[in-house]
N, C-alpha and C positions, 0 to 999 in steps of 0.2 A: 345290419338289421338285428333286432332282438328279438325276444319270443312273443312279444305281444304285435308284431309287424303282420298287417296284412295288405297282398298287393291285389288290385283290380284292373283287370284289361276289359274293355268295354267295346262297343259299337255295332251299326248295326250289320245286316247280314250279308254274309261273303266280303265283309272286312278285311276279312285275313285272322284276325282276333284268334282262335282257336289256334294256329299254326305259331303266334306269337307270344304267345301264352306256354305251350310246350319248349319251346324254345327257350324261355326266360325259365320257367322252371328246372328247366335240366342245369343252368346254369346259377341258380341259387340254391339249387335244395329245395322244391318246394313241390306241391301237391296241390292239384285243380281241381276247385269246387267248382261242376257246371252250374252256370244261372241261364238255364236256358228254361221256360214254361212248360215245351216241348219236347224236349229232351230229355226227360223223366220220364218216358213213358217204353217202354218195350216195343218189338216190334211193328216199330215204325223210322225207323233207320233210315229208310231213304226220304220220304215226306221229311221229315224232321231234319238230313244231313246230320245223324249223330256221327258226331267224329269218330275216324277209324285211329285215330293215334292211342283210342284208351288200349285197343287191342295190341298196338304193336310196340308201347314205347313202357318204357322200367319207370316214368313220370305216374306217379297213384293218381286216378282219377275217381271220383266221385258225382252221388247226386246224378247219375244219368242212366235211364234203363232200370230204374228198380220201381216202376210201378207197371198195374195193367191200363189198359187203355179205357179199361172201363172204371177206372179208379176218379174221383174227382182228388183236383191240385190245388194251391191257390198259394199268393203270397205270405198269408198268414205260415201255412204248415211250410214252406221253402224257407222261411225266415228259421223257424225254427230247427229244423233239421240243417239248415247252413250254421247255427249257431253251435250244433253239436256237433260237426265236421271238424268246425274252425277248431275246436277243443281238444279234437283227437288226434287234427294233426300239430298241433303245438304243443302237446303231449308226446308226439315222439320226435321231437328236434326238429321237423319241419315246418315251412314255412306256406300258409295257406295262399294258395294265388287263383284265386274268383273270375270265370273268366264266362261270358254271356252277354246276350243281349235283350234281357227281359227288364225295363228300367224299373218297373214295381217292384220288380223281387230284390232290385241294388235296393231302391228307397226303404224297404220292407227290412231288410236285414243291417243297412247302416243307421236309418234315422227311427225303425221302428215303427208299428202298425199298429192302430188303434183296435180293441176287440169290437166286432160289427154281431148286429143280430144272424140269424140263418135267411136264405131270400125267403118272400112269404112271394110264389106264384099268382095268388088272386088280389093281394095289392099290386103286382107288377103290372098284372095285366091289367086290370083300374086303369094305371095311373097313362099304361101304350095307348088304351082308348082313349082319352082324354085327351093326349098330344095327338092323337089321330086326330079328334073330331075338331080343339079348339086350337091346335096347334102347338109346336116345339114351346113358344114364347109365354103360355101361359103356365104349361107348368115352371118354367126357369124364373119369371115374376113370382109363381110361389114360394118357389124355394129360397129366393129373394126376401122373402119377407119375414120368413121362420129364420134362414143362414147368412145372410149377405156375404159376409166371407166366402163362404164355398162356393154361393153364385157366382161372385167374379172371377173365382176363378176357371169358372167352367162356360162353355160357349153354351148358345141356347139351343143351338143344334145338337148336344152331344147328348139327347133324349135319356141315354142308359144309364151316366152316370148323374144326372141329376135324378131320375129317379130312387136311384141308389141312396141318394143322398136326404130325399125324402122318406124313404123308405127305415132311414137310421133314426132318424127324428122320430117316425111314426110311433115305431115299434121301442124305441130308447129313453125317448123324452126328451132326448140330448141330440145337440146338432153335430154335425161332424167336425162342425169348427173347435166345440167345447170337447170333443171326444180325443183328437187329437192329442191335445195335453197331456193324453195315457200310454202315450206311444213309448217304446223302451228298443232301444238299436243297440250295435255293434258300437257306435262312433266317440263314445266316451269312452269305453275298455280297452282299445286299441290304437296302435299309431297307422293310419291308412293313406294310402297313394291311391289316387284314382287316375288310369290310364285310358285314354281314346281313341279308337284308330282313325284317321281322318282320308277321304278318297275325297277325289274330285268327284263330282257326284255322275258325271257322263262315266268316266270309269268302273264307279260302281254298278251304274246302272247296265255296265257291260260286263259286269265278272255276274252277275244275277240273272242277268240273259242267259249266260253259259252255262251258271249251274242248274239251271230247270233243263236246259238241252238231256245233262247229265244226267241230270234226276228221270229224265224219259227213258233216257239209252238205256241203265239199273235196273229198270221195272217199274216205275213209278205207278203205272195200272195196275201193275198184277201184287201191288205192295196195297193199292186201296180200295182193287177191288172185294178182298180179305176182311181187310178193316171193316167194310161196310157192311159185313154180315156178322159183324158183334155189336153190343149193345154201346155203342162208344158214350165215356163218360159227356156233359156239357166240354168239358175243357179240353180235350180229346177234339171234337169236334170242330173245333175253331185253328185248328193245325191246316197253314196252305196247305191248298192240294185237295182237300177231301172236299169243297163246295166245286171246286171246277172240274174233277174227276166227278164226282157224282152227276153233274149235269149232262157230261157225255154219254156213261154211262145209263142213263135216262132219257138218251135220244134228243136232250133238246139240243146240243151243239155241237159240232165236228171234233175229233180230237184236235186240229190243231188251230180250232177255238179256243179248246181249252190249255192248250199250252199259253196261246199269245193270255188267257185273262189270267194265268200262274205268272206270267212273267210280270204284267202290267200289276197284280195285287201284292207280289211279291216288294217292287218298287216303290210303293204306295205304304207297305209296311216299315221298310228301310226307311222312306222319309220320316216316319211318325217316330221310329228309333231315336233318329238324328234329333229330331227336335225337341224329345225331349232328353236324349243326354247335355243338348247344347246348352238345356235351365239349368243344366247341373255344373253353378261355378269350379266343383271343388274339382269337378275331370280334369287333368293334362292333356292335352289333344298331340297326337306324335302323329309326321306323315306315312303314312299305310304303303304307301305307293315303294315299295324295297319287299327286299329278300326278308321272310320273317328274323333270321339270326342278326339280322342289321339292326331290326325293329326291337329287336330283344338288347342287344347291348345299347342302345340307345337309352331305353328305363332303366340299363342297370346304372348307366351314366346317372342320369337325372335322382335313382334313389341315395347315392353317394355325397348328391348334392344334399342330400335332408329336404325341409319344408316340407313338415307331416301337414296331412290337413285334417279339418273340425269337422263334426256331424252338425250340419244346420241346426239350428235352432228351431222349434217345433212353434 
């Protein structure tokens, strides 16, 4: 590996990914940028599962726990600060190893984000009444008409981000199709491996059952009950845990309602993980199912092999 080498462990949550990622690290020299949304944010340690390895292991961890919870985040500023990460640690002889399951923020920091306007709230809400009154399919026909590009690739049900996508046209001039073209990554500066962890998905779905048990045992109330009494950023908010705590705590469903809707949203988020790291040809997929130091000498195998990969073409 050379200075300009960066490695990626990917996939989605209770992968193992984070235990495999330390692991390979201790054994290249190298230093973990989190790409977790989540995981930026201060206490919230246990909703979040911020790993306890930053506390206990000599492996430099970054990107995790340095903002408040009432701070808004986004792919844009994660791009950016992974970019001056990458810098500082290849600046002291080590080797940056990227390790998360936020696929925006991989997309965001390899192939580069386009600059968007700020959200404008009262075109938002325009645009929700409208899929309200005349349904998902008109405003997607719209956006059809102005983007086609971006239409297809967006379903007609995915109401948010097509609005979004209107919303860039509105306020831009420019479609998100032409806006692209402005994007600027990681994936031309560097030589990159992208790693995935792969579970049987019944497996998975049983290490994520377990970890919400854990996440109860910890405190996971008395972790959101807290929470709920600061003014939580938009991004903050969308952290599992706090829609199905809150509802408990609101009387409308048992606690262990809200566990089973933690585990079942939890699942639901894993798949959307999976699916979209699988668009992502340039991932390595390795089996998950072993001891993390298996999984670790495993990539260091495959990086000895060579076969750096390319940042997509925009």
């Amino acid at each position: 590996m050379n200075n300009r080498t960066i490695i990626f462990i990917l996939g989605p949550t209770s992968s193992g990914k984070t235990a495999v990622a330390e692991e390979f690290a201790k054994k290249i020299g190298g230093s973990i940028i989190s790409c977790d949304s989540m995981q930026i944010y201060r206490d919230m340690d246990i909703i979040t599962r911020a790993s306890s390895f930053e506390m206990d292991s000599d492996v430099p961890h970054c990107l995790t726990r340095f903002m408040s919870p009432e701070e808004e985040y986004n792919a844009a500023k994660f791009a950016n600060d992974a970019k001056k990460a990458i810098e500082d640690i290849a600046g002291v002889g080590r080797v940056p190893v990227v390790e998360g399951g936020t696929g925006l923020y991989v997309k965001a920091l390899v192939d580069g984000i386009f600059p968007t306007p700020p959200a404008n709230k009262i075109f938002r809400k325009k645009l929700e009444q409208e899929a309200h009154e005349r349904g998902p399919e008109f405003l997607h026909a719209r956006l059809g008409g102005v983007d086609p590009d971006t239409a297809k690739k967006l379903h007609i049900n995915d109401v948010r981000r097509v609005i979004r996508a209107l919303e860039i046209f509105e306020f831009t001039g420019r479609t998100p199709h032409e806006k692209s073209g402005e994007t600027s990554g990681i994936g031309g500066s560097y030589d990159l491996r992208m790693f995935g962890m792969s579970l049987d998905r019944a497996l998975l779905y049983g290490r994520i059952n377990r970890t919400v048990d854990v996440m109860f045992d910890e405190g996971l109330l008395e972790e959101v009950r807290a929470l709920l009494g600061r003014k939580l950023s938009e991004t903050a908010q969308k952290a599992l845990g706090i829609k199905e705590i809150s509802a408990f705590l609101e009387g409308k469903i048992s606690l262990d309602k809200a566990r089973e809707e933690l585990k079942k949203n939890t699942r639901r988020y894993a798949k959307r993980q999976l699916t979209w790291f699988r668009a992502d040809h340039r991932i390595e997929w390795v089996d998950a199912d072993r001891a993390p130091q298996k999984i670790a000498e495993e990539i260091a195998e495959r990086m000895a092999q060579g076969a750096w990969v390319e940042a997509e073409e925009n």
